[in-house]
Each structure stands twice: as C-alpha cells, then as structure tokens.
Wavefront OBJ file of the C-alpha trace (Angstrom):
o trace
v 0.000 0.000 0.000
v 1.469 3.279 -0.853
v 1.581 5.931 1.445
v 1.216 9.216 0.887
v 3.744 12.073 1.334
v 1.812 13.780 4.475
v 1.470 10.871 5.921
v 5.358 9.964 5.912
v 5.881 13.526 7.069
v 3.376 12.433 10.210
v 5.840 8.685 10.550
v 8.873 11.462 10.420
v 7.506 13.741 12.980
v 6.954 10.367 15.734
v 10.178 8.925 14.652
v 12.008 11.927 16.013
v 9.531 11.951 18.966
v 9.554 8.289 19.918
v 13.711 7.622 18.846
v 15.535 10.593 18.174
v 14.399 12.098 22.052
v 12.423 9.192 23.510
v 10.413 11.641 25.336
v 9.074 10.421 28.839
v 5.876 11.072 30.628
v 5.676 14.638 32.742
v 8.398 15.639 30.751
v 8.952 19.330 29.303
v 9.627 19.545 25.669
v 10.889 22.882 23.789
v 11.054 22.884 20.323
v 13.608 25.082 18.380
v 12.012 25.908 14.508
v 11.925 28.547 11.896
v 7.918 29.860 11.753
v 8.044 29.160 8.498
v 7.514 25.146 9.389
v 5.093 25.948 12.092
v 3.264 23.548 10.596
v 5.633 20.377 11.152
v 5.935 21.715 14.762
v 2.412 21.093 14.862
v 2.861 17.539 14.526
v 5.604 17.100 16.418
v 3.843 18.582 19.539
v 0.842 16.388 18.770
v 3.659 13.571 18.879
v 4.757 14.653 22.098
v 1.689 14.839 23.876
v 0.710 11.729 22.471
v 3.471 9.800 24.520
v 2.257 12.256 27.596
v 4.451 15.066 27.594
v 4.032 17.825 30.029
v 4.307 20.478 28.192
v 5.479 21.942 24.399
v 7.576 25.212 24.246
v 8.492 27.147 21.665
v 11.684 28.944 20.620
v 11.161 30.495 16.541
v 13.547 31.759 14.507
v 13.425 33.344 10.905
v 15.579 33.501 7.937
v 14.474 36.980 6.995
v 14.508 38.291 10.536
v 17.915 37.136 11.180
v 18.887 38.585 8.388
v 17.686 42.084 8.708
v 19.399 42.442 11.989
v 22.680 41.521 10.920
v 22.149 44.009 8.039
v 20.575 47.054 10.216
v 20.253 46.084 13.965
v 22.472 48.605 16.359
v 26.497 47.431 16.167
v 26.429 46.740 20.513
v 23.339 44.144 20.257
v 26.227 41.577 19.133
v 28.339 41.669 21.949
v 25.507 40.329 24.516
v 22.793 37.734 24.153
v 19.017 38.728 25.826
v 19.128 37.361 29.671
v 15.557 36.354 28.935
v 17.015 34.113 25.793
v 19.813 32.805 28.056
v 17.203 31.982 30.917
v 15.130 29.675 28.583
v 18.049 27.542 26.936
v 19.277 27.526 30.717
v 16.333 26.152 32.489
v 15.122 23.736 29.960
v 18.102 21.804 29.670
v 18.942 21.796 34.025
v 15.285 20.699 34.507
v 16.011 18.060 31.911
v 13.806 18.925 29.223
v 13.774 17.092 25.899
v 15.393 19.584 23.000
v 14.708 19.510 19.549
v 16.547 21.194 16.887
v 14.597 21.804 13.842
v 17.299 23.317 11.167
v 15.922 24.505 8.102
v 18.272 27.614 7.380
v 18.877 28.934 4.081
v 22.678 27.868 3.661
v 23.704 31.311 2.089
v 21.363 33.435 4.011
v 23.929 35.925 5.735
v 26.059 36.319 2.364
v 27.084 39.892 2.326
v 27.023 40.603 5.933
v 29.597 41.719 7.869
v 31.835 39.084 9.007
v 32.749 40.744 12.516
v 29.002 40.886 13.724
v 28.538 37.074 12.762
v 31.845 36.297 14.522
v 31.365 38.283 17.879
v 27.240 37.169 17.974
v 28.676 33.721 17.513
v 31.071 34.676 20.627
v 28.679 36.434 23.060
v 26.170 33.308 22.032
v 28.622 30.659 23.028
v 29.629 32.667 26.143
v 25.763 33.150 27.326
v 24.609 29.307 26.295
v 27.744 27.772 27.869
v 26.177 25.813 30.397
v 23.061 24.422 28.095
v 25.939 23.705 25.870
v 28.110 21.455 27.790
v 25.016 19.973 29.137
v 23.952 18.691 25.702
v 27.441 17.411 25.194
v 27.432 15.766 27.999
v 24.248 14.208 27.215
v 22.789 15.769 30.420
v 18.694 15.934 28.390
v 17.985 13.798 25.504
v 18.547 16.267 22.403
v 17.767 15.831 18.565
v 18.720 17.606 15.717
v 16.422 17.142 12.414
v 15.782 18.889 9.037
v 12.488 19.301 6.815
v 13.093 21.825 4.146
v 12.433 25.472 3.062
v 11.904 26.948 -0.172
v 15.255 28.527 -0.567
v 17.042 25.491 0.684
v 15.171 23.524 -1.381
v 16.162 25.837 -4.502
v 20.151 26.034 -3.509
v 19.433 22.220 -3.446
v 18.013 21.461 -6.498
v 18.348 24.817 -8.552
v 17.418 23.175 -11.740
v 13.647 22.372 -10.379
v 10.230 24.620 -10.072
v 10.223 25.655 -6.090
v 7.346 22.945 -5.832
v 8.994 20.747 -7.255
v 12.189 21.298 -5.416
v 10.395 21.260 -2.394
v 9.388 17.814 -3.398
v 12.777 16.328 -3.689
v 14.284 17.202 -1.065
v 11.584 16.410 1.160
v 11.799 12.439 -0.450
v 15.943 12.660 0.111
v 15.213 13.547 3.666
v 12.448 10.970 4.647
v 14.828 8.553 3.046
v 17.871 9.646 4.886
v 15.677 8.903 7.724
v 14.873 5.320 6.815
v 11.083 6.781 6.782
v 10.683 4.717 3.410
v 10.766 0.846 3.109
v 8.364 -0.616 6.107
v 7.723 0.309 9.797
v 10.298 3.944 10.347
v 10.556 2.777 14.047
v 11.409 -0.292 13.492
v 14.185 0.395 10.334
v 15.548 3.657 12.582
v 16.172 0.800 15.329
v 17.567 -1.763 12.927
v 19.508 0.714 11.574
v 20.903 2.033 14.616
v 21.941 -1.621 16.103
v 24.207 -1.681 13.188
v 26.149 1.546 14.304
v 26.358 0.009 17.448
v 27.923 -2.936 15.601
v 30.241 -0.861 14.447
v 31.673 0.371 17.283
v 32.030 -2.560 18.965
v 34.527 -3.314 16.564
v 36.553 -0.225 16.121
v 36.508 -0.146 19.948
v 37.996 -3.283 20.445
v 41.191 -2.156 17.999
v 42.156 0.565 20.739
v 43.803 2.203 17.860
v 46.376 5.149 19.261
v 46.654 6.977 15.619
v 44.822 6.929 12.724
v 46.487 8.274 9.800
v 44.228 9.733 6.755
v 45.077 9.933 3.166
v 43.451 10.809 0.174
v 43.752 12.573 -3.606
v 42.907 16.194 -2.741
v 45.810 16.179 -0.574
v 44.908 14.942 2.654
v 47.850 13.521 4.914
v 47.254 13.681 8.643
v 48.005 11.654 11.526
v 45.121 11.841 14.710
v 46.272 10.623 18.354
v 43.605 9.489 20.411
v 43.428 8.854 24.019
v 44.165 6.410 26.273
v 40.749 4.824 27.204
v 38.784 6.356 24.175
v 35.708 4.865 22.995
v 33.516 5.365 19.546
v 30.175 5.889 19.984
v 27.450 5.954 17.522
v 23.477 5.247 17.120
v 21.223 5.475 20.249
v 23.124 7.428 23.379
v 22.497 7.379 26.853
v 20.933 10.365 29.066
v 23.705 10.486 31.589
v 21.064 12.016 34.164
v 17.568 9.630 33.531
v 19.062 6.680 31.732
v 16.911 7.482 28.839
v 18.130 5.795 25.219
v 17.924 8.952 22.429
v 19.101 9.761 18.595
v 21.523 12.994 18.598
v 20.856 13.457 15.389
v 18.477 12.111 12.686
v 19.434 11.132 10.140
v 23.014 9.864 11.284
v 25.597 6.994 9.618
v 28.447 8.187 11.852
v 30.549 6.494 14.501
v 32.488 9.224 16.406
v 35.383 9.251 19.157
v 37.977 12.659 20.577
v 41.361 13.202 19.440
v 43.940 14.451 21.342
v 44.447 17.831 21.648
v 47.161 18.842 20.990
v 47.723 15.085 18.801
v 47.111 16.316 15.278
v 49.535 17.399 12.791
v 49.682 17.381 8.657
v 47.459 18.530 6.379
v 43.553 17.946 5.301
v 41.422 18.928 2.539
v 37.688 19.104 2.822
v 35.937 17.013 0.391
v 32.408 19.068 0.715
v 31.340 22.436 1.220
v 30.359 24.161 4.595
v 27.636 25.988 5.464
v 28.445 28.121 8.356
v 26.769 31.170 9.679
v 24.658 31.513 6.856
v 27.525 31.219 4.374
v 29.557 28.601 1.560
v 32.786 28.060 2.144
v 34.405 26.428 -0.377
v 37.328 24.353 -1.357
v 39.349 24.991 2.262
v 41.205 23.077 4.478
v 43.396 22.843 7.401
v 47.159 22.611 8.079
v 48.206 21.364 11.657
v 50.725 21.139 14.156
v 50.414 19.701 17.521
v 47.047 19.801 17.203
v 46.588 23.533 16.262
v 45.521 25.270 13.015
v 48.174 26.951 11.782
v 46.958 27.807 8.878
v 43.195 27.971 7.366
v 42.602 28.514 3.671
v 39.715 28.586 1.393
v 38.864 29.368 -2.417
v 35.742 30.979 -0.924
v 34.625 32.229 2.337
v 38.214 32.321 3.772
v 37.383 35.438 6.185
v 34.554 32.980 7.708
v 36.474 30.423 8.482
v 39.453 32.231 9.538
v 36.491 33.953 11.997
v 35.065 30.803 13.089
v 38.165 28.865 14.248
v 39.722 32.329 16.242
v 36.132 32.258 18.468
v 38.654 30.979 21.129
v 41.453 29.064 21.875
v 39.786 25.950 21.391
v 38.257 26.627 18.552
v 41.470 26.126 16.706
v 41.687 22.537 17.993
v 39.633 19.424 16.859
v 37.341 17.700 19.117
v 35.777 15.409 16.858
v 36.579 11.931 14.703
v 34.166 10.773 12.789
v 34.009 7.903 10.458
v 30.805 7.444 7.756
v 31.476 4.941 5.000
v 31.417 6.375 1.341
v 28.470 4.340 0.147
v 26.684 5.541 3.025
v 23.264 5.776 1.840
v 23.041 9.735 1.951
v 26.480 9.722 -0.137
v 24.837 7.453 -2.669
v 21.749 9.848 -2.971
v 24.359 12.048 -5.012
v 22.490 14.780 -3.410
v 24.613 17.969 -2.408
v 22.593 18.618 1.031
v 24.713 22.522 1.597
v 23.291 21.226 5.496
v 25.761 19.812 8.049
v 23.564 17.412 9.780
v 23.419 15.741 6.013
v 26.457 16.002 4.347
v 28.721 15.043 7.839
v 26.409 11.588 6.727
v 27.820 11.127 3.466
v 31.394 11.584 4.593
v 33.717 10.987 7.536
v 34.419 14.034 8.977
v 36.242 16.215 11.970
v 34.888 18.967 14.186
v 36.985 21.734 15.104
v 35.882 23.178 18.935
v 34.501 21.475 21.765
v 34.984 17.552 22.509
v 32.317 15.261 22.977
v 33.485 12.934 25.892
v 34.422 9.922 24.653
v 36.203 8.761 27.240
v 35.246 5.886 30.008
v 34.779 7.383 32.712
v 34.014 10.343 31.792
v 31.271 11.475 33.989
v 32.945 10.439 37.196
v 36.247 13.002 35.814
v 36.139 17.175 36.241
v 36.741 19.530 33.071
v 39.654 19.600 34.600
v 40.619 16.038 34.618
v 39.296 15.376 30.697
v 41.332 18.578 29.392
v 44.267 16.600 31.222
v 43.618 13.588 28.983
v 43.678 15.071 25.863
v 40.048 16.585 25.670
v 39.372 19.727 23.794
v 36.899 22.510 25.318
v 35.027 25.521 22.910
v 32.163 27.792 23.231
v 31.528 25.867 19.496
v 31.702 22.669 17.418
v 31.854 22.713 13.702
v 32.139 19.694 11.428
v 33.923 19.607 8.042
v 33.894 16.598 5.432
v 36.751 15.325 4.905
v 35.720 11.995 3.328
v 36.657 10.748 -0.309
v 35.781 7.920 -2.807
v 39.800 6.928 -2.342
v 40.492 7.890 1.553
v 43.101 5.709 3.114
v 42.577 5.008 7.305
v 45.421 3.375 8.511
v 44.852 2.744 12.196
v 48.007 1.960 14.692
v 47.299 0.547 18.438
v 49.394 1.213 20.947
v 51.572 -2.251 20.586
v 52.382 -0.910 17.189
v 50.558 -3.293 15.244
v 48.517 -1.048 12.027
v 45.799 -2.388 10.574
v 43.483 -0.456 7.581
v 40.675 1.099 9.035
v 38.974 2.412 5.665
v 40.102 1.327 1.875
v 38.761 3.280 -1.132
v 36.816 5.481 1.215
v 34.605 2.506 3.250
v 35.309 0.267 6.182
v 38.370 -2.564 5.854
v 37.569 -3.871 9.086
l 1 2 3 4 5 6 7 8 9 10 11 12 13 14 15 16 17 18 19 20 21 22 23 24 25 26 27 28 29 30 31 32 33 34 35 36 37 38 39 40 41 42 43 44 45 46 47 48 49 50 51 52 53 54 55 56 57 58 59 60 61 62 63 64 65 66 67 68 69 70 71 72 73 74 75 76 77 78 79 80 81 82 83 84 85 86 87 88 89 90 91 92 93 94 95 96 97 98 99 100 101 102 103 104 105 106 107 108 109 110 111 112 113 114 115 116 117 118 119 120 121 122 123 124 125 126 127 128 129 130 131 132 133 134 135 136 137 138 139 140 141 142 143 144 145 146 147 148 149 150 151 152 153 154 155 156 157 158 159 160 161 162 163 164 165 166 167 168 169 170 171 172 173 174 175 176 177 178 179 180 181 182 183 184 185 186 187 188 189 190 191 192 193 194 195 196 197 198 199 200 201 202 203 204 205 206 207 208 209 210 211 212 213 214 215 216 217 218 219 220 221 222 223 224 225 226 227 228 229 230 231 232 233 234 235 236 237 238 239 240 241 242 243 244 245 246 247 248 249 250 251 252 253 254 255 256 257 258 259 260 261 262 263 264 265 266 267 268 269 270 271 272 273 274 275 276 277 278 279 280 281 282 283 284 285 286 287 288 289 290 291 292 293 294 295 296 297 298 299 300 301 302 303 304 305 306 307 308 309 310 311 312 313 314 315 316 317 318 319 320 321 322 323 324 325 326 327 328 329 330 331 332 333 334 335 336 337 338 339 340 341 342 343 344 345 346 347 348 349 350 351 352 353 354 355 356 357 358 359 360 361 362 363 364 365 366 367 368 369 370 371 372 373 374 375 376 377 378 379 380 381 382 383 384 385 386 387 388 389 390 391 392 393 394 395 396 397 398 399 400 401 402 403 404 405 406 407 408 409 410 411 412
C-alpha cells in the first residue's frame, strides 16, 4: 500500500519523537524551529503529547529576521545575548527537558554581511549558552537535531527544479535519509541504529592510538587518540535519567575525541560548509600539535578564519568521525549545503569542543578530561573530509597497524 507524502511527514515527525528524544511522561519539551515550518511543529507537539508530555515550548527563529538584523540592527546588540534568551536555553536543559533542533536555514542566508558581527554574535552566544551547551554534550537531556526543508534550501538544493517541485525532492531525500521509506520507520531507525552500534564494537575493540588519513585532494594527517577512548554511535544514553535517544536524525556516523594537541599534517575538505549563513568552499586545514596553523579557502576564507579564532579551542579538533562512502546519503548524489546531512555522506572532523568519549568520563572534572587530551570551545563545527579513495590506517598502541577504511569505506 502506498503511502502518501503527508502521511510519511506524520511517521517522520513520531520517529524523532519516539527515537531521536524518547520523550518520557511529565516531561517538558521545547522545540527550536523557523515559523516558516510551524506547521511540522504542529505535529511534532501532537507527537509529544501523544506519549504524555508535560508540556510543548516554543523557541522560533526566521531567515528573513535574522537577516535584517545583521544588516541594520544597532552594532552593541552583538556583543551580549538577551538574559531572557539565556534563561530559557538555561532552564530547559537543568530541569532536563527534551530539545529539539529543527534546522531549516537557508545555507547562504547571511552572504554579504559583515563578518565581525557574525563572529562576535557567535562569541557572546557561546559565552551566554555555555552551560546548556556542555550539558547537551554531555548528554545531560535527551537532544535531537532534524531537518524538513524550506523553499530557498530547497532551490540552492536542487536549482534546476520549479520551487514545488524542489520542495518535493528534497523532502523524499530527507524521509529517506531517515529510513522513513521501506516498512515500519521505528522499526528500520532501530535496525539501523543496532548496526552503528555494531560498528563500534569493533573499532573499539582495535584501541587504535593513531589513525592516519590519506586521500587525492591532498589529505595527509596523523590523529592521536586517548588512552581509554571509545567510539560511539546510534542510540546514546541520558547520563542524568538513563533514557536511550538519537543525537541526530538522520546519522551513519561512529564518532570518538582526538587528542588535543595530537594532530599534525594537512587535510582537505571534500564538501562544502555551510556556516553562519555562508559557503565556504574548497578549504582546508594545516596542523601542528594539534593547532591550526593555517586555514585557507577558495571561498569564504574570512569565515572560516572567523570561526576557528572564536577561542582558543576553537582552533583545535574535538571530533573523529568515520561514515562509509556508500553511506546511503552519499549514494543519494544529493549535495545537502546542510551539516547534519552532508557530515552523513562523509567521515568528517569537528573543530571546537569535545564530545566525551572517554570511560569514565562522567565520574572526571573539566579539569581532569582537558588533562587527557580533551578539547573545550564555546563551538563545534564539522567539516567533510571523506573521499571515494580515503586511506585510514589505524596503529594501536603495541604498534601493530591495521586499515581502518580502503577506497573510502570500512576494511575492518
């Protein structure tokens, strides 16, 4: 029986309600979504209250809006974040409210503004949201970050399609990303996930101490990892209620830290970025001892060179993250210009904060972690890296190397 497009959009909406936050009786939800999709917040409160949540908050945001301020607001309003803006973020995520992220941002939609107000916004944001932030990376309230899509998305997207139509398409790559299609979407989400969880298993029993990365566009770096790392990837724990979530939906990742200060050589991302409502293109990274030394970029260089000076850490990496190259969202040949999409066709890095992959973790102090190699921010960007010929060659402490990835998939 074929089903029709609204009501996979309804299977999408519980699938990041039931898996991607797992969302518990009494339990306060916010919801973070551009008005424009008001309508898809609709079901996903109707969701929510259907598996007896408290109560649904709102928190709306708008292309347009956005950016008209960064265009005319007064200069001062980017230093300092709204205490009243702060004070939500804050006491949703201490209660231990579920959070999720509806991103549907025109990729390009700050082009032409002025660099320094994105970059110190981006600052006085990560200063004010600190503590909701290192709460949701220490998976402190189940969190999920989704996409449905917007006109001019869908247009940047698909530029050779009718808006409808557009529209259209990208909505079927994204139910499909999703593992909406093909049967019961809870049931392929959880079959799905299980695998990642395979997956990790495995890498985590290599206790690899470098992986070294190679491929055509230039790429040639070596990555230390901790002592006691682990990968993680799928469903993740709620360190606080024990509750099982989905970060991020869709997701064909498996993800660990580097060291710090354990990175040096060269790599060339393999995909565009969209950051702060810009395109970089055709950049990359040289390192040493873990630092970027040097950023360049055949477009958007003064937004990158922005986004890793945010603060010290933000010239670090805190993330490793392995996604095979016939991944089913790289086979969909689909240019996504959206992170949460295109980090799923490609293994990837993160420069900024860490995620804490290490055992033990929530027994250690910031303190402690930083002493084992872990990398703090006030942000967390990832860049793909990933190529049809990419070259993993992982080496465990006893010295013994084994290939991790051949011709840009898994060799294990």
């Amino acid at each position: 029986m074929n089903t029709t497009l609204a009501q996979r959009q309804q299977a999408y909406a519980r699938l990041l309600l039931q898996e991607g936050l797992n969302v518990q009786k009494g339990q306060l939800l916010a919801i973070d979504c551009p008005v424009d999709q008001a309508w898809f917040a609709r079901l996903c409160a109707a969701a929510a209250y259907d598996m007896g949540c408290r109560e649904v908050v709102m928190n709306w945001n708008d292309d347009a809006l956005t950016r008209e301020k960064y265009l005319r607001a007064a200069d001062e309003v980017f230093d300092s974040v709204h205490s009243w803006t702060a004070d939500f973020f804050e006491k949703v995520s201490a209660e231990g409210g579920a959070w999720l992220a509806i991103h549907a941002a025109d990729p390009e939609n700050l082009k032409g503004c002025d660099p320094d107000r994105i970059q110190r916004a981006q600052i006085a944001s990560g200063k004010a949201l600190e503590g909701f932030r290192r709460r949701e990376t220490n998976n402190e309230f189940p969190w999920c970050v989704c996409s449905v899509p917007t006109e001019r998305w869908a247009r940047k997207v698909f530029p050779e399609l009718e808006t409808e139509a557009a529209m259209e398409k990208l909505w079927e790559a994204i139910l499909q990303a999703a593992y909406v299609d093909g049967g019961d979407a809870i049931a392929n989400w959880r079959a799905h996930s299980a695998e990642l969880a395979r997956r990790t298993e495995r890498l985590n029993a290599c206790a690899f101490s470098t992986l070294h990365y190679e491929t055509g566009l230039g790429t040639d770096l070596t990555v230390e990892l901790p002592e006691g790392h682990f990968w993680a990837g799928g469903a993740e724990t709620c360190v606080t209620s024990g509750v099982r979530f989905s970060a991020n939906i869709p997701t064909e990742e498996v993800f660990t830290l580097p060291v710090k200060t354990g990175v040096n050589g060269v790599v060339y991302a393999s995909r565009p970025l969209s950051l702060q409502g810009n395109l970089i293109e055709g950049f990359g990274f040289e390192l040493k001892e873990g630092k970027i030394v040097r950023a360049f970029a055949e477009k958007g260089e003064e937004v990158l060179r922005n986004a890793i000076a945010v603060d010290e850490g933000a010239s670090y990496l805190g993330e490793v993250a392995l996604v095979p190259w016939d991944s089913p969202i790289s086979q969909s040949g689909v240019l996504f210009y959206n992170t949460l999409f295109d980090e799923n066709a490609s293994c990837h890095f993160a420069f900024g904060e860490a995620y804490p992959c290490i055992r033990g973790a929530e027994q250690m102090s910031r303190a402690e972690l930083e002493a084992r190699g872990m990398n703090t921010s006030i942000t967390h960007v990832d860049f793909m890296v990933g190529t049809r010929d990419l070259r993993i060659t992982g080496t465990t402490a006893a010295g013994e190397t084994m290939t991790v990835f051949e011709n840009g998939n898994f060799a294990l």
